[in-house]
Structure formats: structure tokens, C-alpha cells
BAGU-112368 format. One record per residue: x negated, y negated, z of N, C-alpha, C, O, CB in turn. Coordinates in nm, 2 decimals, padded with zeros to 4 digits. Glycine has a CB too. Layout:
BEGIN
<n_u=X | n_v=Y | n_w=Z | ca_u=X | ca_v=Y | ca_w=Z | c_u=X | c_v=Y | c_w=Z | o_u=X | o_v=Y | o_w=Z | cb_u=X | cb_v=Y | cb_w=Z>
...
This chain:
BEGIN
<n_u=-00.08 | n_v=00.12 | n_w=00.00 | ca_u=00.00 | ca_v=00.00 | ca_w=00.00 | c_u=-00.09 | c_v=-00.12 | c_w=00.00 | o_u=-00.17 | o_v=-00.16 | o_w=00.08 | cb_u=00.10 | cb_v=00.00 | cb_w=00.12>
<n_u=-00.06 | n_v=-00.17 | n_w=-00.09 | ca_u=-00.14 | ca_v=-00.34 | ca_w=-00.09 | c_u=-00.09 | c_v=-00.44 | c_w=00.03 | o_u=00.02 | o_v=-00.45 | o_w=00.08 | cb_u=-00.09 | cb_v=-00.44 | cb_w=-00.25>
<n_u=-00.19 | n_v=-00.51 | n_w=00.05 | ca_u=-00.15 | ca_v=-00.62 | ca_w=00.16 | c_u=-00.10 | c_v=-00.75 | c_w=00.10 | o_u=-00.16 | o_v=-00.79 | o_w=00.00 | cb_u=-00.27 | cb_v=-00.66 | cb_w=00.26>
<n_u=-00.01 | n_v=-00.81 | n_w=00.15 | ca_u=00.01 | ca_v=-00.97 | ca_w=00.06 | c_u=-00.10 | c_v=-01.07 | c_w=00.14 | o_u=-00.10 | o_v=-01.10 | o_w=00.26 | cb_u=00.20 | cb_v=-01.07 | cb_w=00.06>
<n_u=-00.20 | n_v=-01.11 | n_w=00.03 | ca_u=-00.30 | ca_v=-01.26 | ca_w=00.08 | c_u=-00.20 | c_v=-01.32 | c_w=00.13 | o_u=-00.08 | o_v=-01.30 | o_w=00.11 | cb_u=-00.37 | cb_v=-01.38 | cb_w=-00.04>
<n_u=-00.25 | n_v=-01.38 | n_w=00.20 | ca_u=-00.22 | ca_v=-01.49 | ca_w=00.30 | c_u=-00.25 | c_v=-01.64 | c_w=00.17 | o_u=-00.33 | o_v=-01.62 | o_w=00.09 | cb_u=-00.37 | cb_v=-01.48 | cb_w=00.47>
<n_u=-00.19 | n_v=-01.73 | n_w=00.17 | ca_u=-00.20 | ca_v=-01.85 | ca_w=00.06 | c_u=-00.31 | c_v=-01.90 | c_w=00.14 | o_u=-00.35 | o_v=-01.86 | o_w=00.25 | cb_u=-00.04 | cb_v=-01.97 | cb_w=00.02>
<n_u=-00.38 | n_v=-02.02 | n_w=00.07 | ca_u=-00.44 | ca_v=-02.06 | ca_w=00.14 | c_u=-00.45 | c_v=-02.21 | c_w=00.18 | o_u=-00.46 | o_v=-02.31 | o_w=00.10 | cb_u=-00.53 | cb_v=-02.00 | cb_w=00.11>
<n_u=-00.46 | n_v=-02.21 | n_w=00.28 | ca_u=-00.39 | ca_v=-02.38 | ca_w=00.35 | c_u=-00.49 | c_v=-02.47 | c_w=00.24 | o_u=-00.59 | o_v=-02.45 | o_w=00.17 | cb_u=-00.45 | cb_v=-02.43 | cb_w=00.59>
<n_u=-00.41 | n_v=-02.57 | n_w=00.25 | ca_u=-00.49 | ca_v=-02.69 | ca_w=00.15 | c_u=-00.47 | c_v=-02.84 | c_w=00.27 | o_u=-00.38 | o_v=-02.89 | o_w=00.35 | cb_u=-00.37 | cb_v=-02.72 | cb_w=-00.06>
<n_u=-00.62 | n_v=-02.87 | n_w=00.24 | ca_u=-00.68 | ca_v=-02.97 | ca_w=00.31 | c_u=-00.59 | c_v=-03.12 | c_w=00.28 | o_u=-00.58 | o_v=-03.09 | o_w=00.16 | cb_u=-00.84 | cb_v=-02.98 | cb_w=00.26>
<n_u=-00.54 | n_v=-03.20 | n_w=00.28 | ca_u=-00.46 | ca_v=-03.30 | ca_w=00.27 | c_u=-00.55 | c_v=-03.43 | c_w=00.31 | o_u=-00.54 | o_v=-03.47 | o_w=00.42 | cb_u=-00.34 | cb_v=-03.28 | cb_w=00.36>
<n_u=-00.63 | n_v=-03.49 | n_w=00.22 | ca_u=-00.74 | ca_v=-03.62 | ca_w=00.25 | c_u=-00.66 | c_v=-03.72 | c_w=00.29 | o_u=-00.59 | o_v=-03.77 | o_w=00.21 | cb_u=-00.81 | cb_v=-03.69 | cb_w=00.12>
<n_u=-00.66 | n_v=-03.77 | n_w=00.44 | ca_u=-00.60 | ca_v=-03.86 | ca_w=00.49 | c_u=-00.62 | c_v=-03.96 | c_w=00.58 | o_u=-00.61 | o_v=-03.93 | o_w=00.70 | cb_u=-00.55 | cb_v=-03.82 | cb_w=00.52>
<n_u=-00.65 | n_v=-04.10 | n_w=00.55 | ca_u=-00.73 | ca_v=-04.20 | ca_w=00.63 | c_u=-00.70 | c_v=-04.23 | c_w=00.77 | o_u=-00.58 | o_v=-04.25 | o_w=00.78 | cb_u=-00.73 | cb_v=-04.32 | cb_w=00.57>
<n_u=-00.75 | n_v=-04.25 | n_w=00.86 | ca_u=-00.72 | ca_v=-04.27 | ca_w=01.02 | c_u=-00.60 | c_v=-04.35 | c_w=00.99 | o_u=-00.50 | o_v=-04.29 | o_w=01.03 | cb_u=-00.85 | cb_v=-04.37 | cb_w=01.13>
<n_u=-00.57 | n_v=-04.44 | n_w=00.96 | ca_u=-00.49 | ca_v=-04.53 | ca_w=00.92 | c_u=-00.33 | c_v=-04.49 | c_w=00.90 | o_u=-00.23 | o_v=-04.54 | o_w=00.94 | cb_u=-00.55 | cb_v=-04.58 | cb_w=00.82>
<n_u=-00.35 | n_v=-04.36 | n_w=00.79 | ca_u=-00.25 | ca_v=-04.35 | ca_w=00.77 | c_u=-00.21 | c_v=-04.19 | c_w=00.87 | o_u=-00.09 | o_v=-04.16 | o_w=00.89 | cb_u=-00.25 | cb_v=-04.36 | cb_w=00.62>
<n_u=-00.28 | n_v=-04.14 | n_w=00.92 | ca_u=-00.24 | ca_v=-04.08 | ca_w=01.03 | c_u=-00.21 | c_v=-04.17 | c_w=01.17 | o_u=-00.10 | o_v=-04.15 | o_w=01.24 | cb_u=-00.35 | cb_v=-03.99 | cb_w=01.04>
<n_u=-00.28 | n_v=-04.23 | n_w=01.20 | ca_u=-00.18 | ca_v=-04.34 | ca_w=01.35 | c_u=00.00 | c_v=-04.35 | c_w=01.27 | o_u=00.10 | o_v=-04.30 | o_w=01.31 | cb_u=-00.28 | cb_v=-04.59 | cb_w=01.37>
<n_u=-00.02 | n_v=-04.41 | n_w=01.16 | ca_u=00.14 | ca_v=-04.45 | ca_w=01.10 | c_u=00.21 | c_v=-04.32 | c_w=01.13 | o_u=00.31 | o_v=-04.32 | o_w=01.20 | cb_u=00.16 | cb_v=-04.48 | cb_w=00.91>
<n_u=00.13 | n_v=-04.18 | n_w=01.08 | ca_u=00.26 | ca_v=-04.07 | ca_w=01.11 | c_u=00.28 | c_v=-04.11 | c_w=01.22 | o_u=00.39 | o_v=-04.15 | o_w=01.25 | cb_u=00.25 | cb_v=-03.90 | cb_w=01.11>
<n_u=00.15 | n_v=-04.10 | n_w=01.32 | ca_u=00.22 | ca_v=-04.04 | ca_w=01.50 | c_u=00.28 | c_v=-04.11 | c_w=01.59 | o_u=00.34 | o_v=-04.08 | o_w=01.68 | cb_u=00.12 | cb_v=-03.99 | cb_w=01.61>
<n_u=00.24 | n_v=-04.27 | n_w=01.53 | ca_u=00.33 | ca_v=-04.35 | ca_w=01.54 | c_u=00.54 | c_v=-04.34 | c_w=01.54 | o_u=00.63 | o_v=-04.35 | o_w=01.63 | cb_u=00.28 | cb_v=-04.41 | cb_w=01.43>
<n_u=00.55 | n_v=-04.31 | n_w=01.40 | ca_u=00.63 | ca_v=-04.26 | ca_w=01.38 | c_u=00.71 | c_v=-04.14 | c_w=01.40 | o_u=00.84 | o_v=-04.15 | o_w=01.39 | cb_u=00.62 | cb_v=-04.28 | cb_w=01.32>
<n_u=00.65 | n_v=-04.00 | n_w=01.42 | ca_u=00.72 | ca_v=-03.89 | ca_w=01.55 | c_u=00.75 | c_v=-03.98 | c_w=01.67 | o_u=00.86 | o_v=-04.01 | o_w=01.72 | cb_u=00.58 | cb_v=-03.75 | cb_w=01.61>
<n_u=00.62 | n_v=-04.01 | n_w=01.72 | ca_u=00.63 | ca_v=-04.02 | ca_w=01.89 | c_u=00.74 | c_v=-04.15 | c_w=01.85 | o_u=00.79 | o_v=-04.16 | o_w=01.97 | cb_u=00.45 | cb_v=-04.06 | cb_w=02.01>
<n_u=00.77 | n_v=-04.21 | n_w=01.82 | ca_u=00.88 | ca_v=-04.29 | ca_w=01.85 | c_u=01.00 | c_v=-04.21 | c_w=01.80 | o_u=01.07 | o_v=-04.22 | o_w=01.89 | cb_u=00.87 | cb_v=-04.43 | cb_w=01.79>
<n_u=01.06 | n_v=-04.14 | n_w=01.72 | ca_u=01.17 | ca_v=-04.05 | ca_w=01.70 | c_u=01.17 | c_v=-03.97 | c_w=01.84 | o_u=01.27 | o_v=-03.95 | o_w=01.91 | cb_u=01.15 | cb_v=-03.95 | cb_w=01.56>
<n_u=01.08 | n_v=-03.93 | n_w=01.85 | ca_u=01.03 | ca_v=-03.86 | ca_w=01.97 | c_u=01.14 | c_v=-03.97 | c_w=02.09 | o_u=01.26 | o_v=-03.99 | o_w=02.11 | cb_u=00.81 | cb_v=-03.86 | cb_w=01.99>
<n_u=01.06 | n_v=-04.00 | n_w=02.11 | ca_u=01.14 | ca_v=-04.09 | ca_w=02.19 | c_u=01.28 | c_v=-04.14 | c_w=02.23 | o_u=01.34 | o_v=-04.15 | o_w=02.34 | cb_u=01.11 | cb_v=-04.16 | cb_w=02.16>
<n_u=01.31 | n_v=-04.19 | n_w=02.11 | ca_u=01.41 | ca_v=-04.24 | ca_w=02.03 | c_u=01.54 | c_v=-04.10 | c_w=02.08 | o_u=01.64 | o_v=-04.13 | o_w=02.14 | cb_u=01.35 | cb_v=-04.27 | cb_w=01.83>
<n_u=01.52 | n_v=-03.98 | n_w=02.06 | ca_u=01.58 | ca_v=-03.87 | ca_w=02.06 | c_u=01.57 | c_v=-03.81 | c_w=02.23 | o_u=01.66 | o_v=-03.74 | o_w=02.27 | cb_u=01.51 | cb_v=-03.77 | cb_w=01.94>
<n_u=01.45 | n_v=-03.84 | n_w=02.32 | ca_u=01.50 | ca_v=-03.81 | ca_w=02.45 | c_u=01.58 | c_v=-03.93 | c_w=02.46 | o_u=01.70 | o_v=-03.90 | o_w=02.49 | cb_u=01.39 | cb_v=-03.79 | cb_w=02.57>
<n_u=01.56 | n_v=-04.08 | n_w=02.44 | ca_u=01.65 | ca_v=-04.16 | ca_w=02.52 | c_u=01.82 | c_v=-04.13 | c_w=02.50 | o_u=01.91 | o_v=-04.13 | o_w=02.58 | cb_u=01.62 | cb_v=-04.32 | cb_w=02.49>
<n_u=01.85 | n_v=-04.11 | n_w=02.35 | ca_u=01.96 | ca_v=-04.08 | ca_w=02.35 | c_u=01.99 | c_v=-03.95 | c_w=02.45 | o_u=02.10 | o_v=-03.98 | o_w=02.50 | cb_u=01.99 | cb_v=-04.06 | cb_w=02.22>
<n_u=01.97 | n_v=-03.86 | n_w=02.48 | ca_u=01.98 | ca_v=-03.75 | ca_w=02.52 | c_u=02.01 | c_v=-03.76 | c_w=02.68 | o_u=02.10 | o_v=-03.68 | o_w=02.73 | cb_u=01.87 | cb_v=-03.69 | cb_w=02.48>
<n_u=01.91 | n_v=-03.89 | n_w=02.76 | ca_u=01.94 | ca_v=-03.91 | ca_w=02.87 | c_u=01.99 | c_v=-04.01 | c_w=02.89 | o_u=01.96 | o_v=-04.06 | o_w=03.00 | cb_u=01.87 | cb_v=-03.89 | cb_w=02.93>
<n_u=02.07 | n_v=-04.08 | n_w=02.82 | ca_u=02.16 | ca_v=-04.21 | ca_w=02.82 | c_u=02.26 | c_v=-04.14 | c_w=02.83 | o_u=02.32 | o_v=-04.14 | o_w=02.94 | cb_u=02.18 | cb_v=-04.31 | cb_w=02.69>
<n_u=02.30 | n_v=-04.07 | n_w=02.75 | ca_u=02.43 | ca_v=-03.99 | ca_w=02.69 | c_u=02.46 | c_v=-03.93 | c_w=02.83 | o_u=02.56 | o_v=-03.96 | o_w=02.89 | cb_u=02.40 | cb_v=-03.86 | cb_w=02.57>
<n_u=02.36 | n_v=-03.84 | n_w=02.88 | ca_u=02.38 | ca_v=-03.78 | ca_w=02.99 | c_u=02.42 | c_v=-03.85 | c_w=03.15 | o_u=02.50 | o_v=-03.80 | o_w=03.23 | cb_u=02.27 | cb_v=-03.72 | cb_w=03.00>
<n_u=02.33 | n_v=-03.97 | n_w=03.15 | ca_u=02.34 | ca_v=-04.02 | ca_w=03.26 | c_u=02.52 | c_v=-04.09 | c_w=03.25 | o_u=02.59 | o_v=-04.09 | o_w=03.35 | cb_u=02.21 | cb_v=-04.13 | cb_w=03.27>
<n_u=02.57 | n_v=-04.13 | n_w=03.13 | ca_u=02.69 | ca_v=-04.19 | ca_w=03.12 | c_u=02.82 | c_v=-04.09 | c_w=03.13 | o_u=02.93 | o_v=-04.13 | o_w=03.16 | cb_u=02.69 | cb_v=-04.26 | cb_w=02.98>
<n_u=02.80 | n_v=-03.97 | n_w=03.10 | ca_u=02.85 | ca_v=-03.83 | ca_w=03.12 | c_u=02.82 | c_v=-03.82 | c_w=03.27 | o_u=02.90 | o_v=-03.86 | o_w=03.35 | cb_u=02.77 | cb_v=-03.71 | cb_w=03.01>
<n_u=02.73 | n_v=-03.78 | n_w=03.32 | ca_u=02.73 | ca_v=-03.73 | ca_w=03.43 | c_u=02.73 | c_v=-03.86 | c_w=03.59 | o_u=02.73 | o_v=-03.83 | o_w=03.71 | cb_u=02.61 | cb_v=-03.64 | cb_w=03.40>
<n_u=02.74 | n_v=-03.95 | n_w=03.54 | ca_u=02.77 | ca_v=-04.01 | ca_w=03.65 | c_u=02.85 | c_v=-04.13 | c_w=03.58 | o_u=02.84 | o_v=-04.23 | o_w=03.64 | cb_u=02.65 | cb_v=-04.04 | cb_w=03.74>
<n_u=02.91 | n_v=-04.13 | n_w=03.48 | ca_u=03.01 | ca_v=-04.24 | ca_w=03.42 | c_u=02.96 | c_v=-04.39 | c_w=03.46 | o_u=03.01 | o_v=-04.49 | o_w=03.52 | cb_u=03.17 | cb_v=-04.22 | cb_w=03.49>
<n_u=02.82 | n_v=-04.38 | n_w=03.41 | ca_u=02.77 | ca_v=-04.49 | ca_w=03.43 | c_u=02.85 | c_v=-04.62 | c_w=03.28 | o_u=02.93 | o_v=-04.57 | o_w=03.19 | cb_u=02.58 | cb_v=-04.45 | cb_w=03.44>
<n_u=02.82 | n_v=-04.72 | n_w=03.28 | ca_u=02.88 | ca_v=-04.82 | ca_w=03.17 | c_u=02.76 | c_v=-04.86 | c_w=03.05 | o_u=02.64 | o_v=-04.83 | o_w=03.03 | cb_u=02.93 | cb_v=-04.98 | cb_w=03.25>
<n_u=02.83 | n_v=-04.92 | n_w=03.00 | ca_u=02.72 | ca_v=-05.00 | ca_w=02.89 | c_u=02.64 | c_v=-05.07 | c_w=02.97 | o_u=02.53 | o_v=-05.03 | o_w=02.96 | cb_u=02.78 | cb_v=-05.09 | cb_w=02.78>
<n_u=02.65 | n_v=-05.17 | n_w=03.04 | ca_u=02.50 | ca_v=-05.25 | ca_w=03.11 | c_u=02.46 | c_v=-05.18 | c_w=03.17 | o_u=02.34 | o_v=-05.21 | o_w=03.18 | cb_u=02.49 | cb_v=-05.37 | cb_w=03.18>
<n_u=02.49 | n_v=-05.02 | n_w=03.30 | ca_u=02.38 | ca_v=-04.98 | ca_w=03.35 | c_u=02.30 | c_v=-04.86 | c_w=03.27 | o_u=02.19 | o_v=-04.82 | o_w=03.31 | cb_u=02.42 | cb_v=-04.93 | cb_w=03.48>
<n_u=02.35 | n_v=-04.83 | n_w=03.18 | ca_u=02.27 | ca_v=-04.74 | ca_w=03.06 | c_u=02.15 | c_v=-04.87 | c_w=02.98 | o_u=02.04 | o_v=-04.85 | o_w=02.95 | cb_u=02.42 | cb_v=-04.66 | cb_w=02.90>
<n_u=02.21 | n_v=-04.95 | n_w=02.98 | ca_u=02.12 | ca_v=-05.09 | ca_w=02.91 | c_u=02.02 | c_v=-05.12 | c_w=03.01 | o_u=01.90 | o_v=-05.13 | o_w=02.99 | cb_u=02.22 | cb_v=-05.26 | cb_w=02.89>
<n_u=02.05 | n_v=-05.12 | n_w=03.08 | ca_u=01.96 | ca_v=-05.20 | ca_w=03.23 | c_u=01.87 | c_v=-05.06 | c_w=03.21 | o_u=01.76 | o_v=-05.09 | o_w=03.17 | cb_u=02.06 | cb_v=-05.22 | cb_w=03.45>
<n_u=01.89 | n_v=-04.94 | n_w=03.22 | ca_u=01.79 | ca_v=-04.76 | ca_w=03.25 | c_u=01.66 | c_v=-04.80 | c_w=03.14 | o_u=01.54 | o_v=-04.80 | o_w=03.16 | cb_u=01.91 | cb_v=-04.55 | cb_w=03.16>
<n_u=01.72 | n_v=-04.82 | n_w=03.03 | ca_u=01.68 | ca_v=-04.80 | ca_w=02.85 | c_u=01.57 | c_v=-04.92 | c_w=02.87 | o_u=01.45 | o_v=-04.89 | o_w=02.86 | cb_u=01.85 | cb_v=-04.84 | cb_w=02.70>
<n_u=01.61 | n_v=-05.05 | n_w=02.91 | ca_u=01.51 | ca_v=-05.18 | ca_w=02.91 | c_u=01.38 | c_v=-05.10 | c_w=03.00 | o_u=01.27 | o_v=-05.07 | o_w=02.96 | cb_u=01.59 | cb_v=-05.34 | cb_w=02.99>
<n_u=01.47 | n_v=-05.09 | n_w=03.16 | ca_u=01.33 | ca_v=-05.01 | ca_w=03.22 | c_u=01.27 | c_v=-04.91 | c_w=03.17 | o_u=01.19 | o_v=-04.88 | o_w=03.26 | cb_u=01.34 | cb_v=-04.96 | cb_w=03.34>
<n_u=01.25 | n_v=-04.84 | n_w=03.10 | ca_u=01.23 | ca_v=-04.74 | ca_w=03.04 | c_u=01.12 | c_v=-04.75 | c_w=02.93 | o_u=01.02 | o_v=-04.68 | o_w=02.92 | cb_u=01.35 | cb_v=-04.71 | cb_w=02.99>
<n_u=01.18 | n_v=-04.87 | n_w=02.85 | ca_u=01.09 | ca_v=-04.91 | ca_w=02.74 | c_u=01.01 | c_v=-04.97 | c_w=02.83 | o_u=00.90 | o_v=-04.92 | o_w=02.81 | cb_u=01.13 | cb_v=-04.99 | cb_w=02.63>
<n_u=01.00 | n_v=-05.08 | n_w=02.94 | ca_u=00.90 | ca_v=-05.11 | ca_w=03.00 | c_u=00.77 | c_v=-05.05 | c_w=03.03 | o_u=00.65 | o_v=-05.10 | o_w=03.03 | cb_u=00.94 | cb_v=-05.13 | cb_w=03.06>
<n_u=00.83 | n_v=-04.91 | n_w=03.08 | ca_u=00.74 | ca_v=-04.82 | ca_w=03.15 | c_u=00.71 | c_v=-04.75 | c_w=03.00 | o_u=00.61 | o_v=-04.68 | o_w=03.01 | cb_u=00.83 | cb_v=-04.71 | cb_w=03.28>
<n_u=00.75 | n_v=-04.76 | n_w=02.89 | ca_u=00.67 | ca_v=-04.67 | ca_w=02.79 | c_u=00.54 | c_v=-04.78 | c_w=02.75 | o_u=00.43 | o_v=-04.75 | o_w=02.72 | cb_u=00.78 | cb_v=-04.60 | cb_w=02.64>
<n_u=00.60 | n_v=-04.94 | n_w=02.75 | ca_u=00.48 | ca_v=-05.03 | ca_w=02.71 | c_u=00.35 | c_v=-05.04 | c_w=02.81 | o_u=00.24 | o_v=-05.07 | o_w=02.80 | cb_u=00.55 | cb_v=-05.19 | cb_w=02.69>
<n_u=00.43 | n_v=-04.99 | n_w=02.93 | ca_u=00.26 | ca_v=-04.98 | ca_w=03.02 | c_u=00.18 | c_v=-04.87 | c_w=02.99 | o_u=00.06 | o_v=-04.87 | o_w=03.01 | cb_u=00.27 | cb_v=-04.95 | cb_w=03.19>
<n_u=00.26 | n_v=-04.76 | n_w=02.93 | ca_u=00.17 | ca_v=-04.64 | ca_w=02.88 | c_u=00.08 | c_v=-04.65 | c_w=02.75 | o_u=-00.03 | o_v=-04.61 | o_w=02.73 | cb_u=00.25 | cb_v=-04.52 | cb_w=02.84>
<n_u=00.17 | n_v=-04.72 | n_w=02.66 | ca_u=00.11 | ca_v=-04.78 | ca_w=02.54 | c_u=-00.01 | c_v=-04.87 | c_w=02.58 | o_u=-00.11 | o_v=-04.84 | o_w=02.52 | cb_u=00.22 | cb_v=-04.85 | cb_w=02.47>
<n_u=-00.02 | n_v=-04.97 | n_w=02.66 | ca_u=-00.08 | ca_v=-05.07 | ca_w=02.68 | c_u=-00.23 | c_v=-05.01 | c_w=02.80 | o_u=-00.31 | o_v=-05.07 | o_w=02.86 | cb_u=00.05 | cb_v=-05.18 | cb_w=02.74>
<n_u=-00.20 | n_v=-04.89 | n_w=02.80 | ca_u=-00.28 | ca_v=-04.85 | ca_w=02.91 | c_u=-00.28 | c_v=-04.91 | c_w=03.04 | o_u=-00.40 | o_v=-04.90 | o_w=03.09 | cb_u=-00.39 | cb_v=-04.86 | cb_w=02.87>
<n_u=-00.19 | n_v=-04.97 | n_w=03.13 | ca_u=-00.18 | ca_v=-05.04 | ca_w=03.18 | c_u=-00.12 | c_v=-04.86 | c_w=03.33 | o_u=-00.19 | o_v=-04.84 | o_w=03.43 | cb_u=-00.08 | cb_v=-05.18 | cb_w=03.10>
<n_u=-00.06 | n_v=-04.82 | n_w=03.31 | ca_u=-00.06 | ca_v=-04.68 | ca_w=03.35 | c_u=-00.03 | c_v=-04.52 | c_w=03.29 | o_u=00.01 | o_v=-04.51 | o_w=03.17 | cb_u=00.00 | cb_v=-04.69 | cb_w=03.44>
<n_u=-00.04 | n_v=-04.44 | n_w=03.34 | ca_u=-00.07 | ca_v=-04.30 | ca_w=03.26 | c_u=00.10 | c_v=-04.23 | c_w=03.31 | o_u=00.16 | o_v=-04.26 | o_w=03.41 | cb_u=-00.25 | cb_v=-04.19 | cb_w=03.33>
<n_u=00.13 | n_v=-04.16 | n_w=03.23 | ca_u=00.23 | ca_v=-04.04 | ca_w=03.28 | c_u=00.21 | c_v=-03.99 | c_w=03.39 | o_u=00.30 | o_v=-03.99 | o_w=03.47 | cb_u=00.25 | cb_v=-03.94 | cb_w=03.21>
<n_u=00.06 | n_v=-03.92 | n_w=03.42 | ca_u=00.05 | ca_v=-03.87 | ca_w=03.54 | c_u=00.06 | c_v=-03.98 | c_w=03.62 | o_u=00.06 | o_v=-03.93 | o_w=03.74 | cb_u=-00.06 | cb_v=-03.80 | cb_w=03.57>
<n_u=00.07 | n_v=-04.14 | n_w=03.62 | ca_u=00.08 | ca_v=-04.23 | ca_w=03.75 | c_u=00.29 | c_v=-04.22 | c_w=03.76 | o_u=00.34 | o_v=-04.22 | o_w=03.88 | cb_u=-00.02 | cb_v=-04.44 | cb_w=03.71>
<n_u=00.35 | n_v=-04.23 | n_w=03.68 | ca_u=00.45 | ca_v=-04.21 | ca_w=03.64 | c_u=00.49 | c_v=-04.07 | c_w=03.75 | o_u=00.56 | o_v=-04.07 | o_w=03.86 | cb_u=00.43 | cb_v=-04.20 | cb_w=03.47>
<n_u=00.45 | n_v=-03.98 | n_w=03.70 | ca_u=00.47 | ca_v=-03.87 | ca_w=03.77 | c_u=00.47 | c_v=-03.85 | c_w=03.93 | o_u=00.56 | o_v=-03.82 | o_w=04.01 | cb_u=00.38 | cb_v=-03.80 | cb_w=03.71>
<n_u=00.31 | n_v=-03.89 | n_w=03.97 | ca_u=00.29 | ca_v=-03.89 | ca_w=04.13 | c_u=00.42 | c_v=-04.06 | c_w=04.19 | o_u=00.47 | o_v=-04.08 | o_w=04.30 | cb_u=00.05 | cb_v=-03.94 | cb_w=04.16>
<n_u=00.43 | n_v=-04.12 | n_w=04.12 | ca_u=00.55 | ca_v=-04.24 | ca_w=04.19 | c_u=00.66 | c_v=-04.15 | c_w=04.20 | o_u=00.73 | o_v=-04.13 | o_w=04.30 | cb_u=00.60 | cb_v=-04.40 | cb_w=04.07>
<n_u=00.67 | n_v=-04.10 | n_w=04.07 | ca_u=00.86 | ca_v=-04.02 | ca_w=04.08 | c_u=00.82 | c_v=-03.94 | c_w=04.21 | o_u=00.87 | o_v=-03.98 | o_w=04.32 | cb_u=00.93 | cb_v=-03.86 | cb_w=03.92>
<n_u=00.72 | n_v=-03.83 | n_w=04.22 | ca_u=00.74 | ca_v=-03.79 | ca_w=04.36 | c_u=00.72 | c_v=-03.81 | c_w=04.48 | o_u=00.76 | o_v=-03.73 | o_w=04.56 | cb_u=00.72 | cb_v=-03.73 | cb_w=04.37>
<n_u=00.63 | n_v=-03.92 | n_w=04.52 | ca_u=00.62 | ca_v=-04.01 | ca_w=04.62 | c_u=00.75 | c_v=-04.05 | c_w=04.62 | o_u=00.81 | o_v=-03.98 | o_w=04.69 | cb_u=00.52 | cb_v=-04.12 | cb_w=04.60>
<n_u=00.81 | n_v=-04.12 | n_w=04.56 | ca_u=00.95 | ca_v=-04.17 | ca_w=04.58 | c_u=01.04 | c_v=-04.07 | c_w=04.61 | o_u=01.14 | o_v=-04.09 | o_w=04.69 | cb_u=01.00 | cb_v=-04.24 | cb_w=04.46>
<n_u=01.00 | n_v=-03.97 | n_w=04.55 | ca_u=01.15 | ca_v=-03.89 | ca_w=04.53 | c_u=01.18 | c_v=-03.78 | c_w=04.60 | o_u=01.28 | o_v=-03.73 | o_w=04.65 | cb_u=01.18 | cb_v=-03.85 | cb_w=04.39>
<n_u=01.00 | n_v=-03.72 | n_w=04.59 | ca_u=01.01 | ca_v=-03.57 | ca_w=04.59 | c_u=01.02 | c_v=-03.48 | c_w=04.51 | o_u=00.98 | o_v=-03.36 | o_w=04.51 | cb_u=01.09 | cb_v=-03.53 | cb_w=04.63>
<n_u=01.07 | n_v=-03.55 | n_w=04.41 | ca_u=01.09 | ca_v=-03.47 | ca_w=04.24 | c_u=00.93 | c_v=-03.46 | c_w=04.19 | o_u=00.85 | o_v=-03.55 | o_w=04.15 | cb_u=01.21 | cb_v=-03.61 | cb_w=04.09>
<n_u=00.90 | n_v=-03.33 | n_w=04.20 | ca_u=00.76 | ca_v=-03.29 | ca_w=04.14 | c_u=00.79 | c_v=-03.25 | c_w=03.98 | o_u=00.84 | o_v=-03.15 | o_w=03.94 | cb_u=00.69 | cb_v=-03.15 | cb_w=04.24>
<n_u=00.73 | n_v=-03.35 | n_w=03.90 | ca_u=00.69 | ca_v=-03.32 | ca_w=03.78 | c_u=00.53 | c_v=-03.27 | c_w=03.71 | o_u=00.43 | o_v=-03.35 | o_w=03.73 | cb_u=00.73 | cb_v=-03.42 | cb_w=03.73>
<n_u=00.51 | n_v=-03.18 | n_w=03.66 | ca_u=00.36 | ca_v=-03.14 | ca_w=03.64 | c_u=00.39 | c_v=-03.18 | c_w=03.52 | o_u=00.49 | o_v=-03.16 | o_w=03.45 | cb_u=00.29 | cb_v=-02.98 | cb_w=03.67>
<n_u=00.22 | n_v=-03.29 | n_w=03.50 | ca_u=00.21 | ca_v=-03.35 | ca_w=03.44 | c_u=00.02 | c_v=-03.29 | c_w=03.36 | o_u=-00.08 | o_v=-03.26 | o_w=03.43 | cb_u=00.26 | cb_v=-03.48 | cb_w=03.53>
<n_u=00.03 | n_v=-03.28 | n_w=03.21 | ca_u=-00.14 | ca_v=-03.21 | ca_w=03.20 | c_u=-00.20 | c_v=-03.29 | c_w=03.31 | o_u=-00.32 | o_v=-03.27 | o_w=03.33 | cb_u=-00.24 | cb_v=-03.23 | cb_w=03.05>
């Protein structure tokens, strides 16, 4: 019995430049697709309104521009939620 080759991957020449644009663009779909997910939810599950889903979403982006900005990391994100909370998230 013959085996089927495997095809073989092809290299894709692509400048730093235009790779930031992709990951750019995931990680904000990325995004874009949890906030809906936990808007939705928070308004569902505790019948919150349009300005306190507005008020979540503003803080939210805030806290993603300090990550962006290097200003703090997820793992600082992480150790606050559970200092505050107790809610342990493992974070890499």
C-alpha cells in the first residue's frame, strides 16, 4: 500500500509590518468577541442596563490600554482580581 505525501507547506514572504497588521487585527476580534460575550452575559445574568454594561466595557478598554501601553501586565491584572476577590486566575 502506498502512503499519501504529506503536501508541502509553502513559506509566505511577509514583512514585520505586515504581520503586526494581522495580530493587530485577530487580537482585537479577539477581543471584540469576549466583550460581547461578557456584556451579553453580565446583562442576562444580572439584568444589568445599557449604562452599567457601558460603564464595564469603558473600564475594560481602559485596562486593555494599560496592557497595550505596558503600563501593567495580565499577570498584574490577575494577582488584583485575587487580592480583591479571591478569584484565582492562572495567568502564564
Amino acid at each position: 500500500m502506498k502512503r499519501v505525501k504529506k503536501p508541502k507547506t509553502q513559506k509566505i514572504p511577509m514583512t514585520a509590518k505586515e504581520l503586526d497588521a494581522i495580530r493587530k487585527e485577530v487580537t482585537e476580534e479577539a477581543v471584540g468577541t469576549a466583550s460581547l460575550l461578557y456584556m451579553t452575559a453580565m446583562k442576562d445574568e444580572f439584568g444589568y442596563e445599557f449604562e452599567e454594561v457601558e460603564r464595564v466595557f469603558i473600564r475594560a478598554t481602559r485596562y486593555a490600554r494599560y496592557i497595550e501601553e505596558h503600563v501593567a501586565s495580565m499577570k498584574d491584572l490577575a494577582k488584583t482580581l485575587e487580592k480583591d476577590t479571591g478569584i484565582k486566575i492562572k495567568w502564564r
